[in-house]
N, C-alpha and C positions, 0 to 999 in steps of 0.2 A: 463547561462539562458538568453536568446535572449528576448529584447521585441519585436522584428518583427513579423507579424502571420502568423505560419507557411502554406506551402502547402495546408494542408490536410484541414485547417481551412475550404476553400473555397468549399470543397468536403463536408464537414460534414453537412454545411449548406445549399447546394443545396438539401443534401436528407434528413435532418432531422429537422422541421423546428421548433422545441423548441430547437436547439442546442447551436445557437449563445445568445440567452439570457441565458441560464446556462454557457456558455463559458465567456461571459464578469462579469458577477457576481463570478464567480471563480476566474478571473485572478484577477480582482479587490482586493478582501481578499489576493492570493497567494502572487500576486507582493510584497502587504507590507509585508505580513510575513519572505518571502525567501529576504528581503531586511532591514529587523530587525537588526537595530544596535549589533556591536558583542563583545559589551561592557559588556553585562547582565554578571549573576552569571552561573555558570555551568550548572546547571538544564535548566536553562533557553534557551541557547547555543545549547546546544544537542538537546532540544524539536525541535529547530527550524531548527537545522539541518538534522531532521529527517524528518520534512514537507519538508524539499526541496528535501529529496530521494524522499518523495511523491507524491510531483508537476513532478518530473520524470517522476516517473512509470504512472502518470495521463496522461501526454503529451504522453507519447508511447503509451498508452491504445485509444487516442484520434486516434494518428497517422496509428496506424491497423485497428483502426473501418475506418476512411476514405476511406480506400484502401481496405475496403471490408473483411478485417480478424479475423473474426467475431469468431474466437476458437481463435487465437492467442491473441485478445484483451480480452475475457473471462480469457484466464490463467495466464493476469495479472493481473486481478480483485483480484486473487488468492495473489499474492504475497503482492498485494495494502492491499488488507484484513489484513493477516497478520503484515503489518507493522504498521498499523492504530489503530487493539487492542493490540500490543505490547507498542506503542509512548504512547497510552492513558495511560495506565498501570504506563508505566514510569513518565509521568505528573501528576499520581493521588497517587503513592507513591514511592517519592524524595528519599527515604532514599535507593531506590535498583540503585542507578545512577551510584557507584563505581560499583555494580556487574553488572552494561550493560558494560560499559566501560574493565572490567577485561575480562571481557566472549570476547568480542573484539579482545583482543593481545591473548588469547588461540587462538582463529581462525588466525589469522596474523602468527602467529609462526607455527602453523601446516600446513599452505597454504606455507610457507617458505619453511619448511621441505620437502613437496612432492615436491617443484616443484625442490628439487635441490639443492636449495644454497649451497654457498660455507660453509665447515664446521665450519671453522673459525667462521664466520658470524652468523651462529648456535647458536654457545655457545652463543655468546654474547647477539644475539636476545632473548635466552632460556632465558640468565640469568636477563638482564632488565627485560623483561617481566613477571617475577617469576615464570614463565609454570609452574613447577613440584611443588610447593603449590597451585596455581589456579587448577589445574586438579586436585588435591587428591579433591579441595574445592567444585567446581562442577560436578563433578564425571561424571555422563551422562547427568546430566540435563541442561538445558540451564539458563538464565539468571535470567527468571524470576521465575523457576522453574514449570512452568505451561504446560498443552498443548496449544492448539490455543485453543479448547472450553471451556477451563479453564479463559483461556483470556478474550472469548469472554463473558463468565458469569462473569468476574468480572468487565469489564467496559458497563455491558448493552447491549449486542450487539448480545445475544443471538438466536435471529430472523433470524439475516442475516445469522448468521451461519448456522443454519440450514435449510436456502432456499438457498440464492445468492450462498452463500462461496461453501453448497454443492455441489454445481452445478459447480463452477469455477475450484475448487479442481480434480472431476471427469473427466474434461475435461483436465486439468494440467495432469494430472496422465496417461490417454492414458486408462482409463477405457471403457468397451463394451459401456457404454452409450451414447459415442458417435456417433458410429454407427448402434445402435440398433433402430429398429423403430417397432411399434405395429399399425399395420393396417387390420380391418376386421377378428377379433381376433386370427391374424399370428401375431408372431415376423418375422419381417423383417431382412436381415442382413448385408445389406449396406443402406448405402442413399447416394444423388448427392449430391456434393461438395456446390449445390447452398440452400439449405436446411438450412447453416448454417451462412447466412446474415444476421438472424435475431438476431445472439449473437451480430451483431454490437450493435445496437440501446441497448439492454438487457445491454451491457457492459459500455455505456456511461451511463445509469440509476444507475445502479450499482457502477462505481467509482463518480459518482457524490457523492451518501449519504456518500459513506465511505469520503470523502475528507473535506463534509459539517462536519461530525463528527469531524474528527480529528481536524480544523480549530477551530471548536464552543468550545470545551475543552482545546485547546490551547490556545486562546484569552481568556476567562474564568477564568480559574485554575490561570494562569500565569499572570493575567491584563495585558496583551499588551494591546494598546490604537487601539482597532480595531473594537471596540465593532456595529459601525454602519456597516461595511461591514459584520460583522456575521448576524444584522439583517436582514441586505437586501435579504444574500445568505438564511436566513430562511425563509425570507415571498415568496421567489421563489421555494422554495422546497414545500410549502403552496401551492400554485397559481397551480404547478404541480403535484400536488395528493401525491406526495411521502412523506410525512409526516404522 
């Protein structure tokens, strides 16, 4: 996690000119969060490490919108979504932390498995990991045993789901939607590649709320001492309609 400003910083801000004020109120919260002492308790640990997968996927979401990749940064909006009512979830009930973590080394041991390794290695990995009790234990479901709209209704976030997310999802997916256009009551069945600049700007609006969220319940729930840069990033979200 570089604090120099990347490349694309300078693109974003020549074409979008609420960028740079949402850009330095975000990094401001992010910097302390993803630089949280790694002292804390478990729960604690994992939340924060889960904002830094998020400060991530935010940086590449930033880095396509700059460079004009206005569906590529959309179908990270997608994954941002997903991680942000999952994190919440896990912040808002402590007691499923062994099952994020467990559901964890099932995925580690089966990515093991396909890609190879040696069998040896197998065992051993199967047998630490306790795979074959975890899989009887979560059978098909995932961790939190939810869908994402299940997710998404249980930490509030119901809204986005059913605008942004549907949207970014569609787009993830390789759905007609994104080529289909309705003009002068034809369906259309291509569009120019330049039609789809505007998921930039859509996609920087969009990980912004999901990042404001995740940050606000994370400083919150867990009292990090952060509480002024959560208001700041709010009274900016305020000032920006997006509230």
């Amino acid at each position: 996690m570089s604090d120099k400003l990347p490349e694309y910083f300078e693109l974003l801000k020549s074409r979008f000119p609420e960028y740079e004020g949402d850009a330095i109120i975000i990094a401001s919260i992010g910097a302390k969060i993803n630089h949280h002492p790694a002292d804390s308790d478990d729960h604690t640990a994992v939340v924060v490490n889960q904002c830094r997968v998020a400060w991530e996927i935010l940086n590449s979401i930033d880095c396509l919108a700059g460079y004009d990749y206005g569906l590529g940064a959309m179908s990270l909006c997608r994954n941002l979504f997903e991680l942000v009512v999952g994190t919440i979830f896990l912040i808002e009930n402590a007691d499923k932390l062994q099952d994020f973590l467990d559901y964890g080394k099932t995925i580690a041991y089966e990515l093991a498995e396909a890609m190879g390794a040696d069998q040896k290695y197998l065992a051993a990995f199967k047998q630490k990991a306790d795979y074959d009790r975890l899989k009887k234990y979560f059978d098909k479901e995932k961790w939190h045993r939810k869908s994402v709209r299940g997710l998404a209704e249980a930490v509030g976030m119901q809204k986005l789901y059913g605008s942004s997310y549907k949207e970014a999802s569609s787009i993830a997916h390789g759905d007609s939607f994104v080529t289909l256009g309705f003009h002068d009551g034809h369906w259309q069945l291509s569009k120019d590649v330049r039609c789809w600049t505007h998921y930039c700007e859509t996609s920087l609006i969009f990980s912004f709320l999901l990042i404001a969220n995740l940050y606000h319940r994370t400083v919150h729930k867990l009292r990090l001492p952060y509480a002024s840069e959560i208001q700041a990033m709010m009274g900016r979200l305020t000032q920006r309609g997006l509230l």
